[in-house]
N, CA, C and O atoms as CSV, one atom per row, in Angstrom:
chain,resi,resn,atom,element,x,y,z
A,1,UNK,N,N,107.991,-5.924,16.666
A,1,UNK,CA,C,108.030,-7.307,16.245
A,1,UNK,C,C,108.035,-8.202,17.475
A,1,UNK,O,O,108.936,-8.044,18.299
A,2,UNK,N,N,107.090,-9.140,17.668
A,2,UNK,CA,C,107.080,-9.786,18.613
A,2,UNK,C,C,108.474,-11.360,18.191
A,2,UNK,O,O,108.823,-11.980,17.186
A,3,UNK,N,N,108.754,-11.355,19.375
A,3,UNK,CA,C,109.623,-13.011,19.429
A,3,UNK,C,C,109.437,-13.683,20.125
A,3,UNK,O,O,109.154,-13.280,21.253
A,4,UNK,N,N,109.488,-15.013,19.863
A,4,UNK,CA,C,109.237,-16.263,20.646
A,4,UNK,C,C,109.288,-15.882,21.825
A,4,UNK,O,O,108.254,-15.931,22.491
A,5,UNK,N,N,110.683,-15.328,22.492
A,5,UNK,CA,C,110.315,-15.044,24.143
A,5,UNK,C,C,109.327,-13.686,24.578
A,5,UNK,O,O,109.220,-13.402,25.771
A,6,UNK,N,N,108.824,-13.112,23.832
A,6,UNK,CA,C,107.934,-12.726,24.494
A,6,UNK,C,C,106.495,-13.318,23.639
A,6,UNK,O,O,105.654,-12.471,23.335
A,7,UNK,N,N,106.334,-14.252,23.401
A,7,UNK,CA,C,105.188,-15.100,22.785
A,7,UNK,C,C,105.216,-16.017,24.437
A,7,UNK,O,O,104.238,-16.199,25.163
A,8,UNK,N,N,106.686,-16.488,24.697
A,8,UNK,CA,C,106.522,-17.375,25.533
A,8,UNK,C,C,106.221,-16.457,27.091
A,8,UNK,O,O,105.864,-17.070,28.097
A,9,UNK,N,N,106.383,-15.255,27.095
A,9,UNK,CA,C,106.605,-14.470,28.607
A,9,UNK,C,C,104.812,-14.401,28.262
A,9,UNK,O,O,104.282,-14.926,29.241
A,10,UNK,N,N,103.871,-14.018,27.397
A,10,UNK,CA,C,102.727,-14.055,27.353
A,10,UNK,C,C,102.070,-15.337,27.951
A,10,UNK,O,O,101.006,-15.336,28.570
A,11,UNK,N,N,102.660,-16.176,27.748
A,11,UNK,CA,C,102.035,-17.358,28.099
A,11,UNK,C,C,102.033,-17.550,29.211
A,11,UNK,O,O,100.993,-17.674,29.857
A,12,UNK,N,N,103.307,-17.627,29.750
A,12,UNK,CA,C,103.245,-17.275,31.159
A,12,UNK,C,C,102.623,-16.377,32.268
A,12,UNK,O,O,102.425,-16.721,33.433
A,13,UNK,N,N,102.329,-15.080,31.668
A,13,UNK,CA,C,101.399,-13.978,31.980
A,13,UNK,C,C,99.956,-14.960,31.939
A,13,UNK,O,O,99.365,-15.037,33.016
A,14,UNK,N,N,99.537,-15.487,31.113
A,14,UNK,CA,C,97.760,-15.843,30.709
A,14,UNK,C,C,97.957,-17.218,31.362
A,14,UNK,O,O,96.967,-17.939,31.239
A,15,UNK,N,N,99.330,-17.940,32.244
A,15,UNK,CA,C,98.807,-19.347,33.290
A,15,UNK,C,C,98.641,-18.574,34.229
A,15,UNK,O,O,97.735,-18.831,35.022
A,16,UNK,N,N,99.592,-17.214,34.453
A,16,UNK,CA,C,99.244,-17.044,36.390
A,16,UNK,C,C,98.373,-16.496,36.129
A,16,UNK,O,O,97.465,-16.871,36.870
A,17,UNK,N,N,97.872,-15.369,35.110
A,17,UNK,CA,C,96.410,-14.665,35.444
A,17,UNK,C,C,95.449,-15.318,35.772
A,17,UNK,O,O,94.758,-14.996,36.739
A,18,UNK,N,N,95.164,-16.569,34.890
A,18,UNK,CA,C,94.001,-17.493,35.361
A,18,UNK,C,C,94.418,-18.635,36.747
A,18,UNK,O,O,93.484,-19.285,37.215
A,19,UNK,N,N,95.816,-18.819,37.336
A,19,UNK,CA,C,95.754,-19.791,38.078
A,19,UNK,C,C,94.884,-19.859,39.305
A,19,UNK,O,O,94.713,-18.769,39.850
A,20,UNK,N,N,94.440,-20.643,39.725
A,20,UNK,CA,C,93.606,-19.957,40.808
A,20,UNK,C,C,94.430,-20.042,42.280
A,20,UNK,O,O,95.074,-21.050,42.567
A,21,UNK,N,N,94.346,-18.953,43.122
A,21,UNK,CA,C,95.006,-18.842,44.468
A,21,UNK,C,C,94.343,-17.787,45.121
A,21,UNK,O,O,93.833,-16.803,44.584
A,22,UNK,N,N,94.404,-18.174,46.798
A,22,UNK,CA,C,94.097,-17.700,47.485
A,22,UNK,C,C,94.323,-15.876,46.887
A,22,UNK,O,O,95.138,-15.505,46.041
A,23,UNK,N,N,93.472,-15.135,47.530
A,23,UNK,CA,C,93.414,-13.325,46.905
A,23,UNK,C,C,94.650,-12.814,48.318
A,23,UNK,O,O,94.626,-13.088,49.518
A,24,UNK,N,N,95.444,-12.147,47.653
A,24,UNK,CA,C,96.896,-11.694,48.280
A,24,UNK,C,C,96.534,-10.550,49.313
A,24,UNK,O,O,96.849,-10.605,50.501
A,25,UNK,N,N,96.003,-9.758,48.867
A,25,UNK,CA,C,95.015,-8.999,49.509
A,25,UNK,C,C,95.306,-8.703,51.263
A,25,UNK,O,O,95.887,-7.744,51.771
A,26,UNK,N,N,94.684,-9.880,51.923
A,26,UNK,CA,C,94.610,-10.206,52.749
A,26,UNK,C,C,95.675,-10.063,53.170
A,26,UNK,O,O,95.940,-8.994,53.719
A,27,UNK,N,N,96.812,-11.243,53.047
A,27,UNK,CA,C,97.799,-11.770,53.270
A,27,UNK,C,C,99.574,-10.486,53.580
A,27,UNK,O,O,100.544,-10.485,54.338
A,28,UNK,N,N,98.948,-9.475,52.241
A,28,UNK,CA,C,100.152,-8.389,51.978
A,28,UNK,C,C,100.142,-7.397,53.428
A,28,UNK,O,O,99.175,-7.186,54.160
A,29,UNK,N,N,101.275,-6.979,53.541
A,29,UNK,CA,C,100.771,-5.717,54.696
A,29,UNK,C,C,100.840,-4.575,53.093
A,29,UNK,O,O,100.971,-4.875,51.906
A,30,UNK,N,N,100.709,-3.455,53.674
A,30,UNK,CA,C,100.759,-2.133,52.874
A,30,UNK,C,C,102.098,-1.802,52.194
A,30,UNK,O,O,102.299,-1.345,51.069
A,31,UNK,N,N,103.097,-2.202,53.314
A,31,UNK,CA,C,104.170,-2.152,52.874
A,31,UNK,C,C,104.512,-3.124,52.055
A,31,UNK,O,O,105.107,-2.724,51.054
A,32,UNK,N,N,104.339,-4.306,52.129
A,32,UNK,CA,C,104.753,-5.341,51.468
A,32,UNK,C,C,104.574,-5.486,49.818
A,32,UNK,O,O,105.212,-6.023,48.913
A,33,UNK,N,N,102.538,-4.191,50.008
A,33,UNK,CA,C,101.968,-4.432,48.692
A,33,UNK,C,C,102.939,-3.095,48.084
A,33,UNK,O,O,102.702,-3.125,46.877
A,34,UNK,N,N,103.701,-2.194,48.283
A,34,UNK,CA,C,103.880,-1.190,47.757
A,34,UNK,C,C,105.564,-2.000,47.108
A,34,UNK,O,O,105.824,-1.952,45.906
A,35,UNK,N,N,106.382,-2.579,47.968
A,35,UNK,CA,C,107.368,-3.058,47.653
A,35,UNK,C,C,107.309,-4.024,46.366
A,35,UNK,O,O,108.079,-3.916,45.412
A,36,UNK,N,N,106.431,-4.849,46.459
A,36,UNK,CA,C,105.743,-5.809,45.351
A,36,UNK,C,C,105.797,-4.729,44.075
A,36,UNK,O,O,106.472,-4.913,43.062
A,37,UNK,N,N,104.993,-3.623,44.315
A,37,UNK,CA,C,104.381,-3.276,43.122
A,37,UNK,C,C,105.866,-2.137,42.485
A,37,UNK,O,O,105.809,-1.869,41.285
A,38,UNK,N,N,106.996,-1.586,43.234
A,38,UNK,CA,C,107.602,-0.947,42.695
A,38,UNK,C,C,108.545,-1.718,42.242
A,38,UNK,O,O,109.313,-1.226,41.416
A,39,UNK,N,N,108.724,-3.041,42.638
A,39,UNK,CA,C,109.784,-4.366,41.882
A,39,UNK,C,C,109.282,-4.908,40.573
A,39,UNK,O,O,109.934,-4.939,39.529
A,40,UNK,N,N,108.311,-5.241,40.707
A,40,UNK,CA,C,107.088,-5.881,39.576
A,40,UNK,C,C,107.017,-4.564,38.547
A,40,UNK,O,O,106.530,-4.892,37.465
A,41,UNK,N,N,107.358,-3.256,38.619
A,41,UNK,CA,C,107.412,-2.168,37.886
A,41,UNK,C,C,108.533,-2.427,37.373
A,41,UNK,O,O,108.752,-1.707,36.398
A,42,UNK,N,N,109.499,-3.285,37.651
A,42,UNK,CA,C,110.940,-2.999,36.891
A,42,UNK,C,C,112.689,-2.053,38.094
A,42,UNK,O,O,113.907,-1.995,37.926
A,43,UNK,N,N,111.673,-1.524,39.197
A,43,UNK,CA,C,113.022,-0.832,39.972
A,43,UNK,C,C,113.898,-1.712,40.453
A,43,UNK,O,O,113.461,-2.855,40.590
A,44,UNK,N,N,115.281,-1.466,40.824
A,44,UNK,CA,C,115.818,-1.875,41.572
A,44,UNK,C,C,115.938,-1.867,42.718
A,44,UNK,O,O,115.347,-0.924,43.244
A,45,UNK,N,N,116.539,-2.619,43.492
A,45,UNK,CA,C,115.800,-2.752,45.271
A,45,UNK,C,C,116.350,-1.443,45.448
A,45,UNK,O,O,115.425,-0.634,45.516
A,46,UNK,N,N,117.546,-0.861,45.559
A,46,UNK,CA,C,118.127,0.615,46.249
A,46,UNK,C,C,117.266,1.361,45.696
A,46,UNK,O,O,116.480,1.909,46.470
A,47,UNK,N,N,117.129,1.606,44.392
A,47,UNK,CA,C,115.829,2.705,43.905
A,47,UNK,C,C,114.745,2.226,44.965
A,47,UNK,O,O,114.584,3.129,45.786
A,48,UNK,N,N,113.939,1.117,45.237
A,48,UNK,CA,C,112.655,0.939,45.942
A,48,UNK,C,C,112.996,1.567,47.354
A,48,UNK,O,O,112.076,2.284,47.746
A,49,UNK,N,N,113.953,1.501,48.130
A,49,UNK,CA,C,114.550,1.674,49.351
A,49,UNK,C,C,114.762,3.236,48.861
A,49,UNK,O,O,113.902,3.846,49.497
A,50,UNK,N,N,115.226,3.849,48.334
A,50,UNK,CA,C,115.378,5.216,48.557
A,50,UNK,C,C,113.948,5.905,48.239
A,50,UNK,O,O,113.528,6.818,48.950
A,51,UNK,N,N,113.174,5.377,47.045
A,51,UNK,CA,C,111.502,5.927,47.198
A,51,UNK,C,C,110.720,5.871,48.253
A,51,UNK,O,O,109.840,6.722,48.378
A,52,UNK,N,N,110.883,4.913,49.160
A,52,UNK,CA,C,110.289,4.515,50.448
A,52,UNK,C,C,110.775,4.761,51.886
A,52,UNK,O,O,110.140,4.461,52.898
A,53,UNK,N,N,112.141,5.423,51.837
A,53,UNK,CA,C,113.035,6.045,52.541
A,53,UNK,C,C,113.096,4.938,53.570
A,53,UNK,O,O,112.941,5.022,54.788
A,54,UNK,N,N,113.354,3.896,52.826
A,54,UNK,CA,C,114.147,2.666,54.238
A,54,UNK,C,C,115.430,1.890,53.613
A,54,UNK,O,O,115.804,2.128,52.464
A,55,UNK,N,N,115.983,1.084,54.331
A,55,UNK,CA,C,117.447,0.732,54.023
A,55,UNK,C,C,116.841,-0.556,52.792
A,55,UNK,O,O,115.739,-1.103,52.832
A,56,UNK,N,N,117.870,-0.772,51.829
A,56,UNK,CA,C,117.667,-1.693,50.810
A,56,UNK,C,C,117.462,-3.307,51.317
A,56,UNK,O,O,116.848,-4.251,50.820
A,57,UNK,N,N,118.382,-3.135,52.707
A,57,UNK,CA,C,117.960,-4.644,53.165
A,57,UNK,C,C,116.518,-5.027,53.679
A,57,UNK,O,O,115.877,-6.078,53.691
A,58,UNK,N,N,116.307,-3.902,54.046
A,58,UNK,CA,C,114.529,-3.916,54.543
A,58,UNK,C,C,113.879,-4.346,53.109
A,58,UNK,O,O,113.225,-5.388,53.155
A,59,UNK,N,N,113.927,-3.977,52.389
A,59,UNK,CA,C,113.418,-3.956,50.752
A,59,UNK,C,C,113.591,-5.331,50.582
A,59,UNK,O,O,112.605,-6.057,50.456
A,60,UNK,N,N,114.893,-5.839,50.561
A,60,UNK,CA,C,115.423,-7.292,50.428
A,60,UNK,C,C,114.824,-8.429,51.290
A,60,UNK,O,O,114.893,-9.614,50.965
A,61,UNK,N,N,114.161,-7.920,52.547
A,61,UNK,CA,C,113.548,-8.664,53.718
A,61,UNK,C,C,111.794,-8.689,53.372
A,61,UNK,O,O,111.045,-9.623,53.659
A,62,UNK,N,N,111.415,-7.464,52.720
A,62,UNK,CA,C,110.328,-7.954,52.267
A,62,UNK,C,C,109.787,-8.781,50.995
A,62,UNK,O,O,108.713,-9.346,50.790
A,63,UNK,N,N,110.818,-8.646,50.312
A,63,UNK,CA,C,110.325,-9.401,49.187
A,63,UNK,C,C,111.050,-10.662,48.966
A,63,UNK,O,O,111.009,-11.232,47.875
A,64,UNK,N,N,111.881,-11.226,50.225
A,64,UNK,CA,C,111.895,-12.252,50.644
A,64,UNK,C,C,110.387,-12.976,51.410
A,64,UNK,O,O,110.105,-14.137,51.114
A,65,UNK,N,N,109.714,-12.387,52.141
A,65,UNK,CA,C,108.599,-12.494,53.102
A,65,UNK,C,C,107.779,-12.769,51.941
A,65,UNK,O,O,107.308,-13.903,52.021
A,66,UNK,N,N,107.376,-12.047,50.714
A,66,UNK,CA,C,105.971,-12.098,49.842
A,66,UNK,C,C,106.735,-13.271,49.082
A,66,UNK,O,O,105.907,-13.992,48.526
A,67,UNK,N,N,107.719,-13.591,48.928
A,67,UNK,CA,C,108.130,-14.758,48.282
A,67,UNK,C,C,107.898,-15.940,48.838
A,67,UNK,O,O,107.503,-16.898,48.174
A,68,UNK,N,N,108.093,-15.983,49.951
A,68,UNK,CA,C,108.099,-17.587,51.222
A,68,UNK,C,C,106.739,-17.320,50.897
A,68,UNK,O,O,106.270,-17.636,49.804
A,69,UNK,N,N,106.060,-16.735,51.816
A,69,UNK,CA,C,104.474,-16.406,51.833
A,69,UNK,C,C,103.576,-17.127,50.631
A,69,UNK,O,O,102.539,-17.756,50.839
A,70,UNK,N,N,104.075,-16.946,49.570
A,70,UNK,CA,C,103.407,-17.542,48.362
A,70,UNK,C,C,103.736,-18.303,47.208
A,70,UNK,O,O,103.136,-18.572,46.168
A,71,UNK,N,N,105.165,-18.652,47.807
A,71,UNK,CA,C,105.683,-20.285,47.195
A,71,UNK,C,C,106.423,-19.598,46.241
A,71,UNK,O,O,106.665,-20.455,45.390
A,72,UNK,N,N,107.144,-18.085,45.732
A,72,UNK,CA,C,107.655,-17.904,44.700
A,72,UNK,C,C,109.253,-18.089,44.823
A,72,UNK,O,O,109.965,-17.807,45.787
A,73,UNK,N,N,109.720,-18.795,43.235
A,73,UNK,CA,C,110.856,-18.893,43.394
A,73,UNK,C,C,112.130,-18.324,42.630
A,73,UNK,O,O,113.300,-18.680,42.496
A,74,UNK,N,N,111.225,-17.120,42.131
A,74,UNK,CA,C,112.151,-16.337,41.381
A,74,UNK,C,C,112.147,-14.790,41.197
A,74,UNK,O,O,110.929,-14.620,41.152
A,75,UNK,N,N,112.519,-13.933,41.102
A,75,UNK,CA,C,112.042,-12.278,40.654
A,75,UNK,C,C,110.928,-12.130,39.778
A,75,UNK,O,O,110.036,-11.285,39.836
A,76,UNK,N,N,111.217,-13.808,38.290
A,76,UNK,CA,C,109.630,-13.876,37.670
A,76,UNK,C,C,109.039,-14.538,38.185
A,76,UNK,O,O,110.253,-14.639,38.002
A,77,UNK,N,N,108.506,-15.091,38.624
A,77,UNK,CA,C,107.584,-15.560,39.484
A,77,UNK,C,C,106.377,-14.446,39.778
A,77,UNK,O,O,105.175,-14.255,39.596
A,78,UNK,N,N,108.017,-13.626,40.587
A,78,UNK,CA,C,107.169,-12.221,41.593
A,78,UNK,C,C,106.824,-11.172,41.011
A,78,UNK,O,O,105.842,-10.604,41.490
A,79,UNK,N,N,107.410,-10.625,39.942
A,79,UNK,CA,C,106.406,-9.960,38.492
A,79,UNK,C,C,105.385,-10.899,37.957
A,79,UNK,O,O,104.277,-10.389,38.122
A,80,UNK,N,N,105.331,-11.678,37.573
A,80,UNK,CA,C,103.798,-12.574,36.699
A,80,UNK,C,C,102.685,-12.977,38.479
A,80,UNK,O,O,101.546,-13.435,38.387
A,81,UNK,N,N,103.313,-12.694,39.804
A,81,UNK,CA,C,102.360,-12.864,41.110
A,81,UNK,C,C,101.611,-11.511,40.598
A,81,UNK,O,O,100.513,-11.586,40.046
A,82,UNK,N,N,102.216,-10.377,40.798
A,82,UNK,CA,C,101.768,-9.204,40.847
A,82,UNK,C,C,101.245,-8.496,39.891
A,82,UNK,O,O,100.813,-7.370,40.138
A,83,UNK,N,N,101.180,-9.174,38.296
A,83,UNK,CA,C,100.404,-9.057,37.447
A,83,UNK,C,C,98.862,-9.854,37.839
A,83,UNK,O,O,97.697,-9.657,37.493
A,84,UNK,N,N,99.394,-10.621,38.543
A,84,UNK,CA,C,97.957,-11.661,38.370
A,84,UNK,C,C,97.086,-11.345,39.511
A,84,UNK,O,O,95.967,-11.836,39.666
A,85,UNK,N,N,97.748,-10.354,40.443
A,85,UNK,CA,C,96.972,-9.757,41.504
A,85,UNK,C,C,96.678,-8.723,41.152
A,85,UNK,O,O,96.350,-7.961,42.061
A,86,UNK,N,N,96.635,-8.176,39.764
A,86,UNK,CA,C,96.161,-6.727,39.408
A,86,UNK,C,C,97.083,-5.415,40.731
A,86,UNK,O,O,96.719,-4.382,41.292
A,87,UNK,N,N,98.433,-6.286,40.717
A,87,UNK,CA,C,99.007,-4.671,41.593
A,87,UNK,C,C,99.985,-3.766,40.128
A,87,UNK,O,O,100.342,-2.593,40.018
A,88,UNK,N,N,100.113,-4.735,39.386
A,88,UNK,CA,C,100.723,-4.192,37.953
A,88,UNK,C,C,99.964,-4.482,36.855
A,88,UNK,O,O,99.100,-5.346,37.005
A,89,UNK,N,N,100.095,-3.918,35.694
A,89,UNK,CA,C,99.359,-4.476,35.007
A,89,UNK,C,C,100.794,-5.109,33.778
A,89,UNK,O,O,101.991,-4.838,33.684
A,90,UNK,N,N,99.914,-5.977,33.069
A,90,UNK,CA,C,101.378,-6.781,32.319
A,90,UNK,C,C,101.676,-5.819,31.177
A,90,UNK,O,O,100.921,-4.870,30.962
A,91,UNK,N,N,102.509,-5.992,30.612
A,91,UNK,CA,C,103.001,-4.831,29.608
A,91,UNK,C,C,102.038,-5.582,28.230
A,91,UNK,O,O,101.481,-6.625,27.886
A,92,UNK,N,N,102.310,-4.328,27.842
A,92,UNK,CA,C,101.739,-4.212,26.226
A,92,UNK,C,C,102.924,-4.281,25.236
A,92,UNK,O,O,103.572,-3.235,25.233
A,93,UNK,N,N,103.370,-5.218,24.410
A,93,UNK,CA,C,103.904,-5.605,23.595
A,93,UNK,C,C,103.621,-4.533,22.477
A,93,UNK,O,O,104.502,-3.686,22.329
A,94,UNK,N,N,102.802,-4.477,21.884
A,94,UNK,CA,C,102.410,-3.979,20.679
A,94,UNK,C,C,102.687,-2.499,20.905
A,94,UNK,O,O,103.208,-1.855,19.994
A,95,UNK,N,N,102.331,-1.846,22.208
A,95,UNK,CA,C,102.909,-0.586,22.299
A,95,UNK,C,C,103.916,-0.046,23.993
A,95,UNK,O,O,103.700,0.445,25.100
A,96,UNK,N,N,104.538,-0.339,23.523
A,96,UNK,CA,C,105.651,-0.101,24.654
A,96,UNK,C,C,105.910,1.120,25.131
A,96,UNK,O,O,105.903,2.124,24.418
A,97,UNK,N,N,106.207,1.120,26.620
A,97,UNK,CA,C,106.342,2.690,26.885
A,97,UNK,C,C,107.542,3.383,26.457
A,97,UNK,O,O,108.473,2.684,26.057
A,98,UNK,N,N,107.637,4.300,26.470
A,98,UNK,CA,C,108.906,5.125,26.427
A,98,UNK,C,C,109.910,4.842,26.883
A,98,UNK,O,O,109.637,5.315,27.986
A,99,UNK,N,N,111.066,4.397,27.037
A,99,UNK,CA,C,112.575,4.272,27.852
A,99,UNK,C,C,111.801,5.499,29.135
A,99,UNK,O,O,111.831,5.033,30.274
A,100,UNK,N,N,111.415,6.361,29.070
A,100,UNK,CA,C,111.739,7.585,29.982
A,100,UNK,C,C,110.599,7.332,30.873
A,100,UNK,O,O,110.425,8.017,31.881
A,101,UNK,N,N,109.801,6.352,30.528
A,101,UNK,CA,C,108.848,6.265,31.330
A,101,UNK,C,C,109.098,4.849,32.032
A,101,UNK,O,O,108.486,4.745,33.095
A,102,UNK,N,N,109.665,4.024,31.763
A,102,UNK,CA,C,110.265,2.874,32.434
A,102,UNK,C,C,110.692,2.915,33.459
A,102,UNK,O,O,110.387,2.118,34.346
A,103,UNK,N,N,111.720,4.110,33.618
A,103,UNK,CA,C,112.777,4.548,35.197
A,103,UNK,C,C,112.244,4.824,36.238
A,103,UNK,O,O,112.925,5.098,37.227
């Protein structure tokens, strides 16, 4: 069953997909794009820091950096950035993954 807030989190998904901005691409280092994409997945920074085998503040320092870098001012922000840069893709409402596949 869909609800208003995720009627309204869609909406938000379909302004940044179409907003237009510079391509991130460029701009990300490797690391930066991998940190992006395991936050924007849902992990928590110590989970991202122990997958990547660096300290959580490093984790915390980069996704401070992709935040300044591109004007974001929130954690959503930086999930609906990284949907709209195709490094995640946005979730599917209608069929949701598994709890076991979320973690």
């Amino acid at each position: 069953m869909t609800t208003s807030k995720d009627r309204l989190a869609g909406k938000d998904v379909n302004r940044m997909l179409h907003a237009s901005k510079a391509n991130c691409e460029s701009k990300l280092t490797p690391r930066q794009r991998e940190v992006l994409q395991l936050l924007a997945e849902g992990k928590k920074m110590p989970q991202v820091a122990k997958l990547l085998h660096i300290t959580t503040r490093t984790v915390a320092f980069h996704k401070y950096r992709i935040m300044k870098e591109f004007d974001l001012r929130s954690s959503y922000d930086l999930v609906l950035f990284a949907i709209r840069e195709h490094i995640v893709n946005p979730p599917d409402y209608d069929n949701p993954a598994p709890r076991s596949q979320m973690e």
